[in-house]
KEKE-3310 file (N, C-alpha, C; in steps of 0.2 Angstrom, whole numbers, plus 5000, padded with zeros to 4 digits):
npx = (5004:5005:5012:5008:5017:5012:5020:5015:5020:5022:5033:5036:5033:5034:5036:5036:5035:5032:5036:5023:5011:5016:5025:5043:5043:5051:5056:5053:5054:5057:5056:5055:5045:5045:5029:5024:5027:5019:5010:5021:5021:5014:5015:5029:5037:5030:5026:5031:5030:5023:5006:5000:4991:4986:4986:4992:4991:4998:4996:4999:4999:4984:4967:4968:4981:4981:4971:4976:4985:4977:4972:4982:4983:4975:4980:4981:4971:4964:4961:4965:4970:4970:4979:4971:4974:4970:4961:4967:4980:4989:4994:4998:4992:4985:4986:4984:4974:4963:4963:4960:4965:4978:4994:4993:5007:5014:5008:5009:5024:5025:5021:5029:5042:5038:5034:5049:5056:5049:5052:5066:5066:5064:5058:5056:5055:5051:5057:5054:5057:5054:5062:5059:5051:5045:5048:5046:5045:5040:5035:5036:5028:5035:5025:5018:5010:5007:5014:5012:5018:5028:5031:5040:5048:5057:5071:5075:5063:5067:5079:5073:5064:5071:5080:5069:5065:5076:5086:5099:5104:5106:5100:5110:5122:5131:5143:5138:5147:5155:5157:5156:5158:5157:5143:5137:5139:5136:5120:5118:5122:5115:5101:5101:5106:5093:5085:5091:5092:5080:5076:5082:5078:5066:5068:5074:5064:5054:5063:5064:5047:5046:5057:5069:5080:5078:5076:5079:5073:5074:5071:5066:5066:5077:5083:5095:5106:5105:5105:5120:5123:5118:5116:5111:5108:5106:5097:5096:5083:5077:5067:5057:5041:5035:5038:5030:5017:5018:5017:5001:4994:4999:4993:4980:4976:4974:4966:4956)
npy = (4994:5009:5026:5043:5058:5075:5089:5105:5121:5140:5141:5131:5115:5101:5082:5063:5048:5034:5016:5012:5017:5017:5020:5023:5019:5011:5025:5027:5037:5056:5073:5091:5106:5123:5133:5141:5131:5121:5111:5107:5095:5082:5079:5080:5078:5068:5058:5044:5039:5024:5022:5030:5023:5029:5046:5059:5076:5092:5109:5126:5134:5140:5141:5141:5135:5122:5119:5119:5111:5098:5097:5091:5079:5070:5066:5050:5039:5042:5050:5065:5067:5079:5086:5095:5102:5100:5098:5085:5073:5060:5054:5071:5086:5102:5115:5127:5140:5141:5127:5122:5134:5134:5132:5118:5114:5116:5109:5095:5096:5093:5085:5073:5077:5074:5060:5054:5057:5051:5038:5036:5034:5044:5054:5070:5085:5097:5107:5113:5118:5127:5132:5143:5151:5158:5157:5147:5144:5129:5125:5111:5099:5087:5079:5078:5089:5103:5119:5132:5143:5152:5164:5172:5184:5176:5172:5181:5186:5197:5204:5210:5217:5228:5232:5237:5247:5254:5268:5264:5252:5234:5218:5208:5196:5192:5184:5174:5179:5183:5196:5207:5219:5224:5230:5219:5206:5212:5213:5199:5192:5197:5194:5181:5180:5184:5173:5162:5168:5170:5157:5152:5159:5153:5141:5143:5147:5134:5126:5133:5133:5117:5112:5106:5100:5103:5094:5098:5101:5104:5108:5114:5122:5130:5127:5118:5131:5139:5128:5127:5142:5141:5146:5136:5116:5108:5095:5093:5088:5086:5078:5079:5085:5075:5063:5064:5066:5053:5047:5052:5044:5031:5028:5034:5024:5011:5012:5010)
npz = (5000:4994:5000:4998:5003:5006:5007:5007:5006:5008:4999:4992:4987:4994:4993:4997:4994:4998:5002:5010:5022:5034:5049:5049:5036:5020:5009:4994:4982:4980:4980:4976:4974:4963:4969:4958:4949:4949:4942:4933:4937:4936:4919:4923:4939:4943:4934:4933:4943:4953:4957:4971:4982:4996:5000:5008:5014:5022:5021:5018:5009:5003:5000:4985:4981:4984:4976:4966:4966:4969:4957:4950:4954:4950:4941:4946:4952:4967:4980:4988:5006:5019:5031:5047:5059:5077:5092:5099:5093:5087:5101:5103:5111:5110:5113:5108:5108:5098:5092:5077:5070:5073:5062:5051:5046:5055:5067:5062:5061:5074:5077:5073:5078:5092:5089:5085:5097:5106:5099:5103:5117:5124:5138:5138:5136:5123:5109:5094:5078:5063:5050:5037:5024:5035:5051:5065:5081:5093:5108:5117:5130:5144:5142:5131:5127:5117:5123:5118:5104:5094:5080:5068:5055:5042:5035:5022:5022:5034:5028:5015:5021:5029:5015:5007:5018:5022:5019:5004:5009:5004:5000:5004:5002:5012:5025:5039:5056:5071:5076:5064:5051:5040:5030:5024:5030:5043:5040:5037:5047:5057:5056:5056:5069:5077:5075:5083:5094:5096:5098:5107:5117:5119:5122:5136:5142:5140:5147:5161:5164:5165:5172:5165:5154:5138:5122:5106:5089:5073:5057:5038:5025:5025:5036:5036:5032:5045:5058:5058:5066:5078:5096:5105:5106:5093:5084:5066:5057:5040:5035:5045:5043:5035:5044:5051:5046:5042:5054:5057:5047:5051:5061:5061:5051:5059:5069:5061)
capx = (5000:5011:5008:5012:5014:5013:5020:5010:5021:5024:5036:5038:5029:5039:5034:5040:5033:5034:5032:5018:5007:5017:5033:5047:5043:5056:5058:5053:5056:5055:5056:5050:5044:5041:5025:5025:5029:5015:5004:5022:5020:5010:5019:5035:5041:5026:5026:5033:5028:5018:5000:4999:4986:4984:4988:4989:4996:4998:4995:4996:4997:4979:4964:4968:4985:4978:4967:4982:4989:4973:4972:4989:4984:4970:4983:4979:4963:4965:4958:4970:4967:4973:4977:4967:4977:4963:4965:4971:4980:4994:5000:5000:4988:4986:4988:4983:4965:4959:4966:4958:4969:4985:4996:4993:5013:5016:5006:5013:5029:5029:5020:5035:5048:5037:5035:5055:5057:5048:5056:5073:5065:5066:5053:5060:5052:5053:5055:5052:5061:5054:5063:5058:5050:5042:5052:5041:5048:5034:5034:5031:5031:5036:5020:5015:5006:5009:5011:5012:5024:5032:5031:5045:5050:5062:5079:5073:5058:5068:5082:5069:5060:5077:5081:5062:5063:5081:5091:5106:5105:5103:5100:5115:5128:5137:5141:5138:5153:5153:5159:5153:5166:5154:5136:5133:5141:5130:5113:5117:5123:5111:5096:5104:5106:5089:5082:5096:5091:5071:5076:5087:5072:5060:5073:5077:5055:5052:5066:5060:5042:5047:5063:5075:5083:5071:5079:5078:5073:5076:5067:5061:5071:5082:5088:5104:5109:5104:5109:5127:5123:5114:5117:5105:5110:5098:5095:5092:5080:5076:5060:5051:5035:5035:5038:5024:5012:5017:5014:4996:4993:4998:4988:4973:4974:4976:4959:4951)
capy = (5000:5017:5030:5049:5063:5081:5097:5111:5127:5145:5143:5126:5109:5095:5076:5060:5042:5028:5008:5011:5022:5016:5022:5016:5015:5016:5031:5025:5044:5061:5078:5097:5108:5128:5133:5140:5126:5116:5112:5101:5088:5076:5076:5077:5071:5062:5055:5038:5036:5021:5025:5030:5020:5034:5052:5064:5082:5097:5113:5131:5140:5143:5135:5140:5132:5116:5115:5115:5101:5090:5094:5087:5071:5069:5057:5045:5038:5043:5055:5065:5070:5086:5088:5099:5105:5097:5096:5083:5068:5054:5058:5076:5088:5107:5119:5133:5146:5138:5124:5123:5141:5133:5127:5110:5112:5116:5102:5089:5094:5093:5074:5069:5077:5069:5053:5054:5059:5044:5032:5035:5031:5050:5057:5075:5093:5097:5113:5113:5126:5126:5137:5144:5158:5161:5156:5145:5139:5128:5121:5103:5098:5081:5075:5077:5095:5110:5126:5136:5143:5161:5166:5176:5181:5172:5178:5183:5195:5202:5207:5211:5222:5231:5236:5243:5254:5259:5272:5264:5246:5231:5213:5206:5191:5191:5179:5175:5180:5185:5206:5210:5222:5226:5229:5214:5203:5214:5209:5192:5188:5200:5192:5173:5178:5185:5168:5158:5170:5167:5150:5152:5161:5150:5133:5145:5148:5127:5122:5136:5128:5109:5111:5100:5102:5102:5094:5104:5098:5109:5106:5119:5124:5135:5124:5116:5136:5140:5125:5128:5145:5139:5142:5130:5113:5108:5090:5095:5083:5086:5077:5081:5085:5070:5059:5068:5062:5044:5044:5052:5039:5025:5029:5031:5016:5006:5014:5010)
capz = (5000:4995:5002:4995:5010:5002:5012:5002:5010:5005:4994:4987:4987:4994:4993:4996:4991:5004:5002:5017:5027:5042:5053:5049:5031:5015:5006:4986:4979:4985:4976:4977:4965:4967:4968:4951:4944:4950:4935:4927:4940:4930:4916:4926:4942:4945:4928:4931:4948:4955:4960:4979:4987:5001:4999:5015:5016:5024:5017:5021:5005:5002:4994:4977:4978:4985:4970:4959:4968:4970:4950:4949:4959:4947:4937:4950:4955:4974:4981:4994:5012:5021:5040:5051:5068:5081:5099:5101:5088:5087:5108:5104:5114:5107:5117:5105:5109:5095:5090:5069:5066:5070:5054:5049:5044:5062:5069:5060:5061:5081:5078:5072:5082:5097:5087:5085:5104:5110:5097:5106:5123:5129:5140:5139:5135:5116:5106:5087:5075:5058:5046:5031:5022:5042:5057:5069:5087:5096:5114:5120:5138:5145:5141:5124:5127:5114:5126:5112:5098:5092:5073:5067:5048:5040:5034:5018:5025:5036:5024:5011:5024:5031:5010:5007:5023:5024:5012:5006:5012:4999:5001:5004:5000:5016:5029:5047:5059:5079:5075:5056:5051:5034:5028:5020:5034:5046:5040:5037:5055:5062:5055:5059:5078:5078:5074:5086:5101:5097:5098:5112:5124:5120:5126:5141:5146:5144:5153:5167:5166:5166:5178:5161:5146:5131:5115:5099:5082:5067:5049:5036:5018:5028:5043:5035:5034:5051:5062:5061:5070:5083:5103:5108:5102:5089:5080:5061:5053:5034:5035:5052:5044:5034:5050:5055:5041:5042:5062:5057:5041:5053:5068:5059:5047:5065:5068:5053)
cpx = (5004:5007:5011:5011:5016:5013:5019:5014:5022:5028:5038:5030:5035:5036:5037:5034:5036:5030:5024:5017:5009:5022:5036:5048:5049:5052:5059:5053:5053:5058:5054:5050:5042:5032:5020:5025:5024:5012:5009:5023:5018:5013:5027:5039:5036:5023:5025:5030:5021:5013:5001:4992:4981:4989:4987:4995:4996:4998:4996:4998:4990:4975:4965:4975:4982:4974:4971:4984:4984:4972:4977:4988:4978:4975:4981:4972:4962:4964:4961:4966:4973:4973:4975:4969:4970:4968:4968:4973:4987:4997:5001:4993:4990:4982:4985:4974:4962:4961:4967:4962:4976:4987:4997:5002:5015:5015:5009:5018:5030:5026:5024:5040:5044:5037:5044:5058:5052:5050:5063:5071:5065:5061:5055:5055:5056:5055:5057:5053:5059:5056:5066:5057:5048:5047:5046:5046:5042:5039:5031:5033:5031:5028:5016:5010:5011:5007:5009:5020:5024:5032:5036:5045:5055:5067:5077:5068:5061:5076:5078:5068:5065:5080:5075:5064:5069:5086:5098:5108:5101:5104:5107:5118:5134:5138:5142:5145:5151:5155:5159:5155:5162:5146:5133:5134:5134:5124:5113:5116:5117:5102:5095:5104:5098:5085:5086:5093:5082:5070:5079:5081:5067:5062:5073:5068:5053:5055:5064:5054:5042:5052:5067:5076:5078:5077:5077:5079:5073:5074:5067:5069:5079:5086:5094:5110:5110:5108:5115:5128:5120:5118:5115:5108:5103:5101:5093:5089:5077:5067:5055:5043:5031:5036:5032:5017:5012:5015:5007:4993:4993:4993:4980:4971:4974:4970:4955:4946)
cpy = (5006:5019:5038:5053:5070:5087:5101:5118:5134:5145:5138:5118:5105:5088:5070:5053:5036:5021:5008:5015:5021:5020:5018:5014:5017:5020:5027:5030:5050:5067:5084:5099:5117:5131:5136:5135:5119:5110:5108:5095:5082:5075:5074:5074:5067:5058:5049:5036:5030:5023:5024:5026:5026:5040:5057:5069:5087:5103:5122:5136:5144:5137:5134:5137:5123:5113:5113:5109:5096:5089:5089:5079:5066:5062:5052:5044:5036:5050:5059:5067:5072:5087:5094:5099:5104:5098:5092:5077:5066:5057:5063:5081:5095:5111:5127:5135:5143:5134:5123:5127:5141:5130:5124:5110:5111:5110:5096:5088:5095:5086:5072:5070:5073:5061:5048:5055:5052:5038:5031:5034:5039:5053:5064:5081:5094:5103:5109:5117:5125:5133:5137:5153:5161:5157:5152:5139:5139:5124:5116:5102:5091:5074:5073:5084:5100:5116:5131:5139:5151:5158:5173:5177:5176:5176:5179:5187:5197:5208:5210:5220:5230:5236:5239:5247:5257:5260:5267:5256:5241:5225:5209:5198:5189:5183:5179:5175:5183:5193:5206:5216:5227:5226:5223:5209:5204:5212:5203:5188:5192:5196:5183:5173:5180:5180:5163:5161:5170:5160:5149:5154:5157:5141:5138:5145:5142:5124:5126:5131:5119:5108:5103:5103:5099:5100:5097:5100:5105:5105:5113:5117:5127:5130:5123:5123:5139:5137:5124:5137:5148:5139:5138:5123:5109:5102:5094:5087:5087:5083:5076:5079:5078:5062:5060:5066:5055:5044:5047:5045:5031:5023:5030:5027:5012:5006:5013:5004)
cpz = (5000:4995:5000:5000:5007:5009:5008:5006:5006:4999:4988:4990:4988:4994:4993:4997:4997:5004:5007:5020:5034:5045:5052:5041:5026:5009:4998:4980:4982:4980:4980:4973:4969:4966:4961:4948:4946:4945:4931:4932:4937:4924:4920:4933:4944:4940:4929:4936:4950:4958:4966:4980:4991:4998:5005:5017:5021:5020:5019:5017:5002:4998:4987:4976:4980:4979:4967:4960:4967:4961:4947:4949:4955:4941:4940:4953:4964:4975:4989:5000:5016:5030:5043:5056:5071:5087:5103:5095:5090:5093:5106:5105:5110:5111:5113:5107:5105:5089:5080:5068:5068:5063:5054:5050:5052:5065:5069:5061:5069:5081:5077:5075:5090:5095:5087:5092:5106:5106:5101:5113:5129:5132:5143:5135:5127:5113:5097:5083:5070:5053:5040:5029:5032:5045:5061:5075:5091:5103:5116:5127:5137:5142:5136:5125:5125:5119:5123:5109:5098:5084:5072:5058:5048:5038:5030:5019:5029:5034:5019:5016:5025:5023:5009:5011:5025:5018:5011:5004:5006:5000:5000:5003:5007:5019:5036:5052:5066:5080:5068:5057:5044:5036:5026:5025:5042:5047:5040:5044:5060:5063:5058:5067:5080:5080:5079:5094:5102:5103:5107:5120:5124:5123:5134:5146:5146:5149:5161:5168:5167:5169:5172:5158:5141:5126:5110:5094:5078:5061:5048:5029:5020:5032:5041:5036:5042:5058:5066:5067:5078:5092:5105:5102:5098:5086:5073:5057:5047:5035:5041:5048:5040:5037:5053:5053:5043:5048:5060:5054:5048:5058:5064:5054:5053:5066:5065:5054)
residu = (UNK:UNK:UNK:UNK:UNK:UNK:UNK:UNK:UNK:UNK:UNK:UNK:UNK:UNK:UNK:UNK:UNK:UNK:UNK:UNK:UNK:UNK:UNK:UNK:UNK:UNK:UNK:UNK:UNK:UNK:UNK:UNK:UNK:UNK:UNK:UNK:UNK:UNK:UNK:UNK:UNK:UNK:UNK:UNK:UNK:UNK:UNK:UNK:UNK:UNK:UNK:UNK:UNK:UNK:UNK:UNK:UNK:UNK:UNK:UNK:UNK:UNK:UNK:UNK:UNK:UNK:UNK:UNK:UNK:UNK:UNK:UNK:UNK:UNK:UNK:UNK:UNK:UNK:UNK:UNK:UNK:UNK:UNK:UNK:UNK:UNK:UNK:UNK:UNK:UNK:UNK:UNK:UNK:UNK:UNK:UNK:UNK:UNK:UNK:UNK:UNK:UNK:UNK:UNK:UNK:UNK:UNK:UNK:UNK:UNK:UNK:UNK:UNK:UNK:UNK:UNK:UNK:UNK:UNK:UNK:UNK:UNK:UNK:UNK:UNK:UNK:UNK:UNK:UNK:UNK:UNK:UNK:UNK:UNK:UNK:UNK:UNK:UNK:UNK:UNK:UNK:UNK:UNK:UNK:UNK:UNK:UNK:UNK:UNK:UNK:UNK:UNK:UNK:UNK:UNK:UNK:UNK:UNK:UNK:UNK:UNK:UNK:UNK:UNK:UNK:UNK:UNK:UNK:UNK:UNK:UNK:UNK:UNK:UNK:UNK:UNK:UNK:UNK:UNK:UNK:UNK:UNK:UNK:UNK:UNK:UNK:UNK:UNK:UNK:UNK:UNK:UNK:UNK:UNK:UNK:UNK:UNK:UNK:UNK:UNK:UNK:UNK:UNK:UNK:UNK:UNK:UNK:UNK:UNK:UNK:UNK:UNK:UNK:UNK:UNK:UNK:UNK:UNK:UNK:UNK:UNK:UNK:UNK:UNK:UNK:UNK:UNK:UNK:UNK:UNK:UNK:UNK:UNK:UNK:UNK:UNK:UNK:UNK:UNK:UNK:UNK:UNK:UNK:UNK:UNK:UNK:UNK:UNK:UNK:UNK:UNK:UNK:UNK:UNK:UNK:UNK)
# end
C-alpha cells in the first residue's frame, strides 16, 4: 500500500513516496517543485511514479494552491486527504485558543519530532524550530502537550524588509561571523542571531516551566543554513513533517 505525503508550503511543494502508510517506512522517491511550477507535476516528476494507494498532506498556502495540487493528483485515482490541527492527535495535545487556526505544517511537524522523541526512549520537553520563508519555534512539555509557539520572519523577510525601509541598504551576499566588520556581513549575521536568540528564549522559558533540558529539532528549507549558527544545540532533521504524516497515516489506518 504506497503512500504519498505532500507538504504544500509558501514557497515550494515538497513530497516523498513511501512503500507504506506506516513508521518506519522506506523512502521510494522524493522531490519538490516551486509553487510556480505546479501544474508540470504530471507530466513530470510524478510521471513515472507508482499510484499511491493513500495520499495525506499538509497545506498552508491557500485553497487556490491546494486546488492546483489536487488537480495534479487527478493522474491517479486517489483521492487526497489534508490535515486539520485538532485538539488533540497521534499523543499530541494542542495547546493553542483555538486549535483549527493553527498550521497544519506546524502540527505535523511537532507529531513527528514527538514521534521521533519517544522512538529514542526520551521522555523530555521538546522545542520545534521550523525554518523557512516564516520562522516557527513551538513548545512541548514532557507529556506530549503543545504550550504554544512564536512566529517570526524568515531571513529573507527580514532582509527584504530592512532594503524597502532603509536608504542605502541592499539585500545582501554576506556571511555569518561574531563582529561584522561590513554591511553585508551585518545583515546576514544580524538576521541569523535573531532567529538563534528566538530559539534560544523559547529553550530557556520550557526548561523554566518543566525544571529539564528540552531537545531541539530543526526542519524547514532554511535549517541546513541555520543549524550551524545555533546556541541552543539543535538536531536538524530534513524530513520532520514527513515523519509527522506517516505517524498520522499510521495511527489512523490502526483505527480504521
Amino acid at each position: 500500500m504506497t503512500f504519498l505525503a505532500l507538504d504544500v508550503g509558501n514557497t515550494r511543494l515538497k513530497w516523498a513516496l513511501y512503500d507504506s502508510p506506516r513508521v518506519g517506512a522506506s523512502l521510494l522517491a522524493s522531490g519538490a517543485q516551486f509553487l510556480e511550477n505546479i501544474e508540470s507535476l504530471q507530466e513530470g516528476d510524478w510521471h513515472d511514479l507508482p499510484a499511491p494507494d493513500k495520499v495525506l498532506g499538509c497545506v498552508v498556502a491557500g485553497d487556490a494552491v491546494k486546488r492546483r495540487v489536487e488537480e495534479q493528483l487527478e493522474l491517479w485515482d486517489v483521492v487526497p486527504q489534508w490535515v486539520v490541527s485538532s485538539s488533540a492527535e497521534a499523543g499530541l495535545t494542542n495547546g493553542y485558543d483555538h486549535p483549527a487556526r493553527l498550521g497544519s505544517d506546524r502540527w505535523v511537524a511537532m507529531i513527528g519530532a514527538r514521534q521521533r522523541l519517544l522512538a529514542k526512549g526520551l521522555a523530555r520537553p521538546c522545542i520545534v524550530v521550523m525554518v523557512g520563508t516564516a520562522v516557527t519555534v513551538e513548545a512541548i512539555d514532557t507529556e506530549g502537550r503543545f504550550l504554544g509557539g512564536i512566529i517570526l520572519p524568515g531571513h529573507g523577510i527580514m532582509l527584504r524588509a530592512l532594503e524597502s525601509g532603509t536608504a542605502g541598504l541592499h539585500v545582501p551576499t554576506g556571511e555569518v561571523c561574531d563582529f561584522p566588520t561590513n554591511t553585508s556581513d551585518a545583515l546576514t549575521s544580524g538576521g541569523t542571531f535573531a532567529i538563534a536568540g528566538a530559539v534560544e528564549r523559547m529553550a530557556d522559558n520550557l526548561r523554566r516551566h518543566c525544571g529539564q533540558e528540552p531537545v531541539c529539532f530543526m526542519t524547514g528549507g532554511a535549517g541546513w543554513k541555520m543549524a550551524p549558527s545555533m546556541s541552543t544545540p539543535v538536531e536538524l532533521v530534513e524530513s520532520l513533517i514527513f515523519d509527522g504524516l506517516l505517524e498520522i497515516a499510521d495511527r489512523r489506518l490502526a483505527m480504521a
